[in-house]
N, C-alpha and C positions, 0 to 999 in steps of 0.2 A: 502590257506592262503590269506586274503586278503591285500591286497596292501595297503603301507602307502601314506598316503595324504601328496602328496607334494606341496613346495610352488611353485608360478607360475615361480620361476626363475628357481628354482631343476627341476619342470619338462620340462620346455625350454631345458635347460642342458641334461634331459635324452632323447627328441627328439632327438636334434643334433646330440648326439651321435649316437643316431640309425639309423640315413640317413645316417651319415658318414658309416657305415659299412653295409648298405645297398647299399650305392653308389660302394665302394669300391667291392662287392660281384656284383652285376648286371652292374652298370654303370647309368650314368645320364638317358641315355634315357627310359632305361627297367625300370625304379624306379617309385613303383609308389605310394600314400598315403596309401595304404591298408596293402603295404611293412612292411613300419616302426610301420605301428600300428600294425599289430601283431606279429612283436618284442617283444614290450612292454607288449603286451594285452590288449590294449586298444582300443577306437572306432577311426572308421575314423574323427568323428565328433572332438575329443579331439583334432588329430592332425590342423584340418583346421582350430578349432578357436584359437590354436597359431599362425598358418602362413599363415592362406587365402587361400592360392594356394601352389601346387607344388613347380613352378618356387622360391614362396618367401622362402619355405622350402630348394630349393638346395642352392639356394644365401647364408641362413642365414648358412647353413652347412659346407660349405668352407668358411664363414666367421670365423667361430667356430675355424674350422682346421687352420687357418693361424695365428690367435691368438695364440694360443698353441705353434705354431712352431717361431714367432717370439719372446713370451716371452723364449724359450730357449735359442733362438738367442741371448738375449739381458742378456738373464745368461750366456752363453760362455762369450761377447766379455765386459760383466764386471769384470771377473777377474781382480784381481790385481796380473797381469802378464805381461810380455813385450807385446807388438800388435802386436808381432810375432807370440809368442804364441797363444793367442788369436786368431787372424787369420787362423792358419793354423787349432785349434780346432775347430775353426768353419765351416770352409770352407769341413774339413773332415768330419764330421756331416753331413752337406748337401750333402753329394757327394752321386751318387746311393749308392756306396758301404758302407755309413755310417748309423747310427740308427737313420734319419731323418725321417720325417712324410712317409704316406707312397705312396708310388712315382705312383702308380695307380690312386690312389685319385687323385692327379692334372694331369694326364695326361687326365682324364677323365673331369676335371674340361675346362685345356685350351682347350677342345675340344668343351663341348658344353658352352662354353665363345664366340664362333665364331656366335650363333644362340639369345644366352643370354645377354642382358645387363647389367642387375643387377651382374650377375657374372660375366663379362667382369671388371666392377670397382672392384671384391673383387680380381682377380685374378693382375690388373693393380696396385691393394694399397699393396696386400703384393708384388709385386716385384720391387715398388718401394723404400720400406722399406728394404728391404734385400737390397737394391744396395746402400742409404743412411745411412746403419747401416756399410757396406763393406768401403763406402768410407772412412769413418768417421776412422776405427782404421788404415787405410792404411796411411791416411794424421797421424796423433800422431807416426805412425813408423818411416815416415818421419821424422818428427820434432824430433824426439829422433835418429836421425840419424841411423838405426836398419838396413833400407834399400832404396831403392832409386826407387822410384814410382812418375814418372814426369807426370803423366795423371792418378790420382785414378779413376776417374768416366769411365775413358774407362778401366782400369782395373776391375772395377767391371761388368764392364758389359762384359768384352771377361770370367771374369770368372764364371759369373754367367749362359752366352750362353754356354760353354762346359759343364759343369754341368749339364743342364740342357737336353742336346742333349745325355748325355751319360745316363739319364737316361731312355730318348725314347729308345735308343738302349738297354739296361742292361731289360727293362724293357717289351718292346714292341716287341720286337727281339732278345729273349734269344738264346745264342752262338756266337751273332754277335762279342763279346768283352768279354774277360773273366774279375771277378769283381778286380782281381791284375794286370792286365793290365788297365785297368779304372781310379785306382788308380796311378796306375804308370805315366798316362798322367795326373792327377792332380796335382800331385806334379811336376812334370817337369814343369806344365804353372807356378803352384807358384814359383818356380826358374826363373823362365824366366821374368816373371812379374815385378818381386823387384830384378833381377841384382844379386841375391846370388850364392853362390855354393851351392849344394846339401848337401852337411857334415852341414852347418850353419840351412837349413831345419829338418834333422833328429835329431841336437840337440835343437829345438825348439819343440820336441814330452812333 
């Protein structure tokens, strides 16, 4: 059957996607143009005159992927719900143990970010976005008196480190942590963070 002609944006779209799952199956370094194009069925030529190089294809890939994952972000923490709420759905979501993007993708990302530039900014914009999108509902719980967070920005960032670190482990070292234990140290730092008791957590499910 032959394949419908797509526009240059739809078929941008169905690149990305296919590094993304390309990346996510081999990894940054083993990826390589030939990969994703016969994903698709397409030529190598197709893929390069979107993205020039490799390198601009992995960049624009996880730029793809963090898009995605912040506009969910930014659908949790608009509810019109307490910023308890809010928070704690979001924060659960991101957590290895939640239905957050998928957690080999960026581990493979922050990895070759140490060799990449281009990736190094996409990997530095979305986590500064997730740390100013955290600050942001922590400070309105405050103000709504909910809970009591005297340093948001270093709350977001000790929560954003354990999250992130349980994912290397849950992820990178399976057995090291079981995912209800994982869990269970999330929600303990969220108690611990905003001064609550636990009972005040669980009814904010």
């Amino acid at each position: 059957m032959a394949r419908l002609r797509l526009s240059v944006a739809e078929r941008r779209e169905e690149l990305l996607r296919a590094a993304i799952g390309q990346i996510e199956a081999r990894g940054v370094a083993a990826l390589r143009i030939a990969d994703v194009a016969s994903v698709l069925g397409v030529s190598n030529a197709l893929v390069l005159y979107h993205f020039s190089t490799k390198e601009k294809l992995v960049a624009a890939a996880f730029a793809h992927a963090a898009e995605d994952d912040l506009t969910h972000l930014r659908k949790l923490l608009g509810r019109r719900t307490t910023a308890l709420r809010r928070l704690r759905a979001a924060v659960r979501w991101y957590a290895p143990t939640g239905t957050a993007k998928g957690w080999r993708l960026w581990i493979e990302g922050w990895a070759a970010a140490l060799r990449e530039p281009a990736l190094r900014e996409v990997a530095r914009d979305l986590d500064r976005e997730w740390k100013a999108a955290l600050i942001e509902v922590l400070a309105e719980g405050v103000a709504a008196g909910e809970f009591r967070c005297p340093d948001p920005a270093g709350t977001a960032l000790r929560l954003t480190a354990l999250l992130d670190g349980l994912a290397v482990q849950l992820t990178s070292y399976g057995g090291t942590v079981s995912r209800a234990r994982a869990q269970e140290w999330v929600d303990e730092a969220l108690v611990r963070e905003l001064g609550l008791e636990r009972e005040a957590l669980t009814a904010a499910r």
